[in-house]
N, C-alpha and C positions, 0 to 999 in steps of 0.2 A: 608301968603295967606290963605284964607278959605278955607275948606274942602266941597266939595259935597257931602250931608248924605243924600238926598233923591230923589228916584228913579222920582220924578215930577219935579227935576229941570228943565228948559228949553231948556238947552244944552242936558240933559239925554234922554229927548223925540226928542230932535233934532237927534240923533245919533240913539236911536232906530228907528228911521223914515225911517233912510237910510235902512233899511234892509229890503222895499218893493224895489222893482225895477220902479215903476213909481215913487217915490218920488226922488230916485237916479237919476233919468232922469229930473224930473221938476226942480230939482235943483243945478242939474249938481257937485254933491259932491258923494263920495262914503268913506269907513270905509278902513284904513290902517292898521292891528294890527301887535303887534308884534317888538322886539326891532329891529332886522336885516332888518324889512320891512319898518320901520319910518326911519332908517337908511339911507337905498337905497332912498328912497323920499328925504329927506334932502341933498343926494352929486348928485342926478341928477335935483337939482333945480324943484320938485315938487311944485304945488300951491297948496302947506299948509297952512288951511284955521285955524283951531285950531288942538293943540295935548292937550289930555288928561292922566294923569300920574295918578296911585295906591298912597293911602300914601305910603304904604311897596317899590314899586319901588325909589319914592323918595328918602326915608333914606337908599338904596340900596347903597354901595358903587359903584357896577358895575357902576351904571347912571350917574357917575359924569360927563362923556367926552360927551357924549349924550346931557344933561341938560346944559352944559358949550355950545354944537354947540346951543343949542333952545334961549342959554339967548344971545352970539352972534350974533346970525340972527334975534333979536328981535320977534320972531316969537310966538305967543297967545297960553300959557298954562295954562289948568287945573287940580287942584288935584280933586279926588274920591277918599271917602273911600274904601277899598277895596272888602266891600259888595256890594258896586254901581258900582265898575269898575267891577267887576265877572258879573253882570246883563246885560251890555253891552257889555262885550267880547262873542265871537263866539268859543272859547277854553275851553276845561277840566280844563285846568290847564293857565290861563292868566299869562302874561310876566309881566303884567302891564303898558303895553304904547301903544297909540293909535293914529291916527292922521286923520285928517277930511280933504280930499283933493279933490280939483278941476278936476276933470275931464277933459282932455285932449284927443278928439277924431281927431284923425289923417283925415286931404283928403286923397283921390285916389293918387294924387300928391304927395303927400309924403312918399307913396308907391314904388312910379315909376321914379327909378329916373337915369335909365340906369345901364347894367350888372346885372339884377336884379333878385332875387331869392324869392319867393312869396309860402306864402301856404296858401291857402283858403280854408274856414270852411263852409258848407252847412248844416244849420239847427243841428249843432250839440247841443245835449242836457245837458249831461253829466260836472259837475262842474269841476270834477276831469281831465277830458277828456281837454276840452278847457285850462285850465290850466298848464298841463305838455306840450300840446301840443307850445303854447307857450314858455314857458321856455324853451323847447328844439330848436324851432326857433332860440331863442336867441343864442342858446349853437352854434346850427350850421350854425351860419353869414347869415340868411337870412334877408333880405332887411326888411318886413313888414309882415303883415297877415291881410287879408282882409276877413271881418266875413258877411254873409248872413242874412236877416231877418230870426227870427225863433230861431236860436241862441241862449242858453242861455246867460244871461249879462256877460258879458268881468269883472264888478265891481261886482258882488258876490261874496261875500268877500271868497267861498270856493276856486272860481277860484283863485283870486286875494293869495289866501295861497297858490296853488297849482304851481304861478307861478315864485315865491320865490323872488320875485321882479323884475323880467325882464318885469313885466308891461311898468318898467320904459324906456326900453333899444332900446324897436324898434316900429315903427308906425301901428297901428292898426285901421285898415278903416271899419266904417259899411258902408258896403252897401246898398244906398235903394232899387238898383234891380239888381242882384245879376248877371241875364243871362245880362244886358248890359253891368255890369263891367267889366267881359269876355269878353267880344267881344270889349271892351274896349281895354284890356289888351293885346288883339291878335294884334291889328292895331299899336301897339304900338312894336310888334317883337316879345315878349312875348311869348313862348310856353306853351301851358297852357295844360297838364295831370290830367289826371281824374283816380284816385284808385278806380276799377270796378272790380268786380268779373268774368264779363265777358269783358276784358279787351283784346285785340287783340297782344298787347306785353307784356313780361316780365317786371319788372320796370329795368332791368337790362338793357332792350335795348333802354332806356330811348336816345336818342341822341343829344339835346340839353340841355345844364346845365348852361350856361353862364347866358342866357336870361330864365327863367322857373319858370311857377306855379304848381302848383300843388294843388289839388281840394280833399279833404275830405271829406264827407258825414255824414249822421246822421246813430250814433251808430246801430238802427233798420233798416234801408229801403234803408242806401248808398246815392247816389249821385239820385238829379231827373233826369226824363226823359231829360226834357231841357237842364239840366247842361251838362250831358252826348254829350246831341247835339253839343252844342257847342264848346266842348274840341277838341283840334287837335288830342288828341289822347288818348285813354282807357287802364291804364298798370294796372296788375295784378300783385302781389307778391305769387308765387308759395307757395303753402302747401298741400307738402303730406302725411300730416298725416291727420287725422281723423277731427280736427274741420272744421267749415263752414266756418267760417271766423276768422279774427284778432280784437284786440281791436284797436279801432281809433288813438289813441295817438301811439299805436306801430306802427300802419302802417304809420300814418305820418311819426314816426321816421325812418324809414327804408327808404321811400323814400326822406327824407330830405337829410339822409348825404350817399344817393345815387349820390347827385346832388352836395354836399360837394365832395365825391370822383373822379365825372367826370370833376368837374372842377377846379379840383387841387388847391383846400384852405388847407391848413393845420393851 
């Protein structure tokens, strides 16, 4: 197979393409790196559109069983020299494997699909944020996550790192408008909580868990006016110590397997 030696190949400007976010949206592909992430795409039947391999990965012993599922699944690979795969990686230090995969946005429906357990994102900004907050989703058996305009991209490839492949694991709904999805979600049984600072309960006296969302806010300013409006209810996570508030991903996490705890998943 020929080697890619220059950075104007076709496929190399294809891939760095994807690392605007309108181009990722036009054409409905985003950047997978990483061997454990090409991985997870390959055993959850991802629309892997091309994978791209380092020579040095190649003659890698580790990549035999890897290269043995891509030649299996007939699935479209190319080598980069290693200077051309490091141009296109988003890592210090590249694994050397890559995969260019179809995008897969989840409906509302596929969210909701009774017994349901929901966490939605408002205008959050934070790569890191959006990303752990997901993976921990995943961790603690919630149904979906359904994301607000404003949002940074679900396919940024810092999120897509941050979520260590649980991209794959549970359905992820953009929103187009965020306060009907709610009111959506309500008519449907859904308890939907809102993390407020000025929140009326404890998350502790959270009392539905069976059926329950729960609403996250942006890193700076929290939850909007509106979103606020239309939550059945405002909980707060107590802190008495000295900071103003929490980071978004922890507070998710506290109230995620709050909802884990009351409604007896183990």
């Amino acid at each position: 197979m020929d080697i890619i030696t220059s950075n104007q190949n076709s496929l190399i400007k294809e891939i760095k393409s994807l690392e605007i976010r309108k181009n990722r949206e036009d054409k409905g592909l985003f950047i997978a790196e990483g061997l454990r992430f090409v991985e997870e795409a390959i055993k959850e039947n991802a629309l892997i559109d091309k994978i791209v391999v380092s020579s040095t990965f190649l003659e890698n012993k580790s990549s035999l069983n890897i290269m043995d599922e891509i030649h299996s699944m007939g699935l479209s690979y190319f080598v980069a020299s290693d200077k051309v795969f490091k141009e296109i990686s988003d890592t210090q230090s590249p694994q050397g494997i890559l995969a260019i995969i179809r995008k897969k946005d989840a409906a509302l429906w596929d969210v909701i699909k009774g017994s349901d357990k929901i966490v939605m994102l408002e205008s959050l900004q934070d790569p890191g944020n959006m990303g752990t907050i997901i993976r921990t989703a995943d961790a603690a058996g919630m149904t979906g996550v359904i994301l607000s305009k404003g949002c940074v991209d679900v396919y940024n490839r810092k999120v897509l790192r941050s979520t260590m492949g649980s991209i794959f694991h549970l359905p992820i709904h953009q929103s187009p408008n965020f306060i009907s999805t709610i009111n959506l979600i309500k008519a449907k049984g859904i308890k939907v909580y809102a993390a407020h600072l000025d929140g009326t309960i404890n998350y502790y006296g959270m009392d539905e868990c069976q059926n329950a969302a729960i609403i996250i806010g942006n890193e700076a300013n929290g939850i909007s006016d509106e979103a606020a409006k239309a939550a059945d209810c405002l909980v707060k996570i107590p802190m008495p110590g000295k900071a103003e508030s929490l980071n978004a991903s922890v507070a998710a996490g506290i109230l995620m397997y709050e909802i884990v705890r009351k409604s007896g998943t183990s």
